[in-house]
C-alpha positions in Angstrom: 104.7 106.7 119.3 101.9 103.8 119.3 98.8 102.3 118.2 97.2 102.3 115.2 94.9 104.7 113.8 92.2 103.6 110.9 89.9 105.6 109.6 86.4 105.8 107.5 84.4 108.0 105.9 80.7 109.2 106.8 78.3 108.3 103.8 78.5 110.6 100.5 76.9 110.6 96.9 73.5 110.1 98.1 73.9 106.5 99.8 72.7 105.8 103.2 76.1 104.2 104.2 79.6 104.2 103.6 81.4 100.8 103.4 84.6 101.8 105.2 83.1 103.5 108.2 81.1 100.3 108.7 84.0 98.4 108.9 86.3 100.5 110.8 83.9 101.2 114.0 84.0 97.3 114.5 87.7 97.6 115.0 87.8 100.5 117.5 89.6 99.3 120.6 91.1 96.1 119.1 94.6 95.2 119.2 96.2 94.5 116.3 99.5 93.3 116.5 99.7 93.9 120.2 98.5 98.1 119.9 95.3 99.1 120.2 93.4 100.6 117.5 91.6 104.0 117.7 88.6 104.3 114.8 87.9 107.8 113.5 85.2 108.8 110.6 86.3 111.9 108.6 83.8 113.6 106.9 83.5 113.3 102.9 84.1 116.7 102.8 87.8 118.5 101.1 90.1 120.4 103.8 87.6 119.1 106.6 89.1 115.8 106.4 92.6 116.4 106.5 91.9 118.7 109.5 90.1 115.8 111.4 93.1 113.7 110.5 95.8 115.7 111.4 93.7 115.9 114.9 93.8 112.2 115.1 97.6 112.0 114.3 98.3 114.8 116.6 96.7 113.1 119.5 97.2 109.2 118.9 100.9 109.6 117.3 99.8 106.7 116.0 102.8 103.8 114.5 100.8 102.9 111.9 97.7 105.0 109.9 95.2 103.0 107.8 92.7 105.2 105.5 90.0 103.1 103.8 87.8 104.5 101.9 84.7 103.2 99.5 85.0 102.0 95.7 81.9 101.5 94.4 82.8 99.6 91.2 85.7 97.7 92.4 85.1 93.8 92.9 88.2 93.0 95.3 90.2 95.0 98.1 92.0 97.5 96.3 95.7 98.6 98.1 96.8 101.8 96.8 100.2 102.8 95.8 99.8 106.4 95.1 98.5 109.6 95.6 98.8 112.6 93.3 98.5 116.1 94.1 95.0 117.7 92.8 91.9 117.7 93.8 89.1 117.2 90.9 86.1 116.6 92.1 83.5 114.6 89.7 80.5 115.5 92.3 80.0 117.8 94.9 81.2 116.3 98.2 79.0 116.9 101.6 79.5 120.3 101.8 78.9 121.4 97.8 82.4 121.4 97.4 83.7 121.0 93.9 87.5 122.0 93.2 88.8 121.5 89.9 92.1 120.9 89.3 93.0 122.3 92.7 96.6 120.8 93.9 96.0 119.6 97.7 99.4 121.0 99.1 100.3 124.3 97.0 104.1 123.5 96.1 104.1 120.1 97.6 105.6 117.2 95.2 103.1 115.7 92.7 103.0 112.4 94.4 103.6 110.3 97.6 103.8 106.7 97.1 102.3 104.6 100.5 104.9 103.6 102.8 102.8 100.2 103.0 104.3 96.9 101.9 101.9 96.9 99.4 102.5 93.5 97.5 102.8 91.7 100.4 99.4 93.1 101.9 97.8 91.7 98.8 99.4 88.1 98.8 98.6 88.0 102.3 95.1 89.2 101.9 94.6 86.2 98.8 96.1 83.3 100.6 93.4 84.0 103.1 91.2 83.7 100.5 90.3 87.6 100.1 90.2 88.6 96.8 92.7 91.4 97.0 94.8 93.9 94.1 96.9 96.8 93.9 95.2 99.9 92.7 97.4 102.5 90.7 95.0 105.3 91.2 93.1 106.1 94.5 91.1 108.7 92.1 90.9 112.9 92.5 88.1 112.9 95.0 87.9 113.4 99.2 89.9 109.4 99.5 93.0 110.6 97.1 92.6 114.0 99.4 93.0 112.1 102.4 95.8 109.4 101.0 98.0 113.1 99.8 97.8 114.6 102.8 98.1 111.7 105.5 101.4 110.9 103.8 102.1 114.8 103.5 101.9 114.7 107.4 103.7 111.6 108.0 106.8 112.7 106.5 107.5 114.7 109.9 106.8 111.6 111.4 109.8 109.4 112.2 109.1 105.6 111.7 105.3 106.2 111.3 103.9 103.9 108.2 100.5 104.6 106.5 99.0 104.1 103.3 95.6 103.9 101.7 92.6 100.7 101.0 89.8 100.9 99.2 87.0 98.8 99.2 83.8 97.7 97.4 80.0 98.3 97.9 78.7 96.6 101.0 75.8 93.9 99.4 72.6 95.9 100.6 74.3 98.8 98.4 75.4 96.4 95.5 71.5 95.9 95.6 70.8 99.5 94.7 73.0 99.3 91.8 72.3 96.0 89.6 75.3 94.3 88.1 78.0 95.8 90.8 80.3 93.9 92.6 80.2 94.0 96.6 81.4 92.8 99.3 80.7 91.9 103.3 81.7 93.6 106.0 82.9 90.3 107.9 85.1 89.8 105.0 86.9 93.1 104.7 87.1 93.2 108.9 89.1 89.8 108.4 91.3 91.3 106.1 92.3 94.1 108.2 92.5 92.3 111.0 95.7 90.3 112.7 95.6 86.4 112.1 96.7 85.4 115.5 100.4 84.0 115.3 100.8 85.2 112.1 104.5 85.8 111.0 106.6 88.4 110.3 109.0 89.0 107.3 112.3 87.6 108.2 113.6 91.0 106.2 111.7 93.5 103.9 111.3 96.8 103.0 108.6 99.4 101.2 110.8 100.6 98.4 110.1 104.4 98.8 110.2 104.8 95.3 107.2 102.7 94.3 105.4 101.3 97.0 106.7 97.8 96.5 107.5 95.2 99.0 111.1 93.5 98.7 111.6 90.7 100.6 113.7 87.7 102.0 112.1 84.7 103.0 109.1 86.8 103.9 105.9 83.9 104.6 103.1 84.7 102.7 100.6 83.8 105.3 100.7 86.8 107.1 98.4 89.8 107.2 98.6 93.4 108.0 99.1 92.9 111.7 102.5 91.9 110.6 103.2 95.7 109.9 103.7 96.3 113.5 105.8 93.7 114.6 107.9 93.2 111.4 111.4 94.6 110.8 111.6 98.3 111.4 111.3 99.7 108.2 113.7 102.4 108.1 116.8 100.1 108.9 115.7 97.7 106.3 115.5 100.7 103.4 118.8 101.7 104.4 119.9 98.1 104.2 118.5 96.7 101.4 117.7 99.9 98.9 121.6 99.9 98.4 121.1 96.6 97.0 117.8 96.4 95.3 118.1 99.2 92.5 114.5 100.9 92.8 113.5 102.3 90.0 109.9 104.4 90.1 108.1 102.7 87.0 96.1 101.4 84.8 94.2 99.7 86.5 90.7 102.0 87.2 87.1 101.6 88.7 83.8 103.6 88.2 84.6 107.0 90.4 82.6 106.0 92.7 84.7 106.3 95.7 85.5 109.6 98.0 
């Protein structure tokens, strides 16, 4: 298992681009915290995303799965903790689909929480000067689609981290919609890339419960690249969730997002 695989998503709802694809080609072949990053666009279309996705895990076996997606609406970099099980669609996607309270995974649990230090990516992302937030709803269209079923699939994965961003307009969209927040591409690419030297957590965890990043003298200059080279996680949960006593436990944006 290596690498990193990040994903976008091919324009939908009528504009001409989609945020996260426009970001996530310019990082295709980078190395992020020493593995190279593969860059796959999934349609914005319901079952033919998961299936391109599962192709990508299936051939990259990637360590670490990013999914970004567009939030038209948002004003800041939105990290999401969770993903429920339903598809119900506000619009058609690119295909005319429309399910309606549809669950993604018939019989699967209601919810997967990311597996992403999700806190931590936030802090990170602000003391960079990124405005950054965690989201507690990644919606019921094609992104919380993806977000299910990535972490559906990653639960046969030993070791393998992934989780979910979402982030605003792009500025020549912002212009098409007066009032709306956006945001440029050189920005979000810094925030998803690695900050050369940046350090790792001296010990932390994703509390599988909630999403939540417990830590121990963990710098708060880091940024994502960190995920790769920082303690592995599954030694840590076993470690520190003894300790910690997880407990599972809105904040919302114009549905403008896949």
């Amino acid at each position: 298992m290596a690498g990193v695989l990040i994903t976008g998503f091919e324009p939908f709802g009528g504009e001409a681009v989609n945020p996260s694809w426009e970001v996530v080609k310019r990082l295709d072949g980078a190395i992020i915290g020493g593995q190279p990053v593969a860059a796959r666009q999934l349609p914005c279309v319901f079952g033919d995303a998961l299936t391109a996705l599962n192709a990508a895990l299936d051939e990259l076996d990637p360590v670490l799965t990013l999914a970004i997606g567009q939030a038209g609406g948002r004003v800041d970099i939105t990290v999401e903790r969770v993903a429920i099980n339903v598809d119900d669609a506000r619009i058609p996607d690119n295909k005319g689909l429309q399910p309606i309270d549809v669950p993604i995974a018939a019989g699967g649990p209601a919810a997967y929480f990311s597996t992403l230090p999700i806190k931590a990516i936030v802090t990170a992302l602000r003391s960079r000067g990124i405005p950054a937030s965690v989201s507690q709803t990644a919606g019921t269209f094609v992104c919380n689609h993806v977000m299910y079923g990535l972490l559906h699939s990653l639960r046969h994965r030993s070791g393998a981290k992934g989780g979910f961003i979402h982030i605003p307009y792009l500025p020549e969209q912002a212009a098409a919609h007066p009032g709306e927040a956006s945001m440029a591409v050189e920005t979000v690419q810094a925030a998803l890339e690695t900050a050369p030297g940046a350090p790792a957590p001296k010990a932390s965890h994703t509390c599988g419960h909630h999403g939540d990043h417990h830590s121990q003298g963990a710098s708060p200059g880091h940024t994502l690249g960190w995920l790769l080279t920082a303690v592995p996680v599954a030694a840590i949960r076993r470690s520190i969730t003894r300790r910690c006593g997880c407990r599972t436990a809105s904040t919302t944006a114009a549905d403008r997002r896949p």
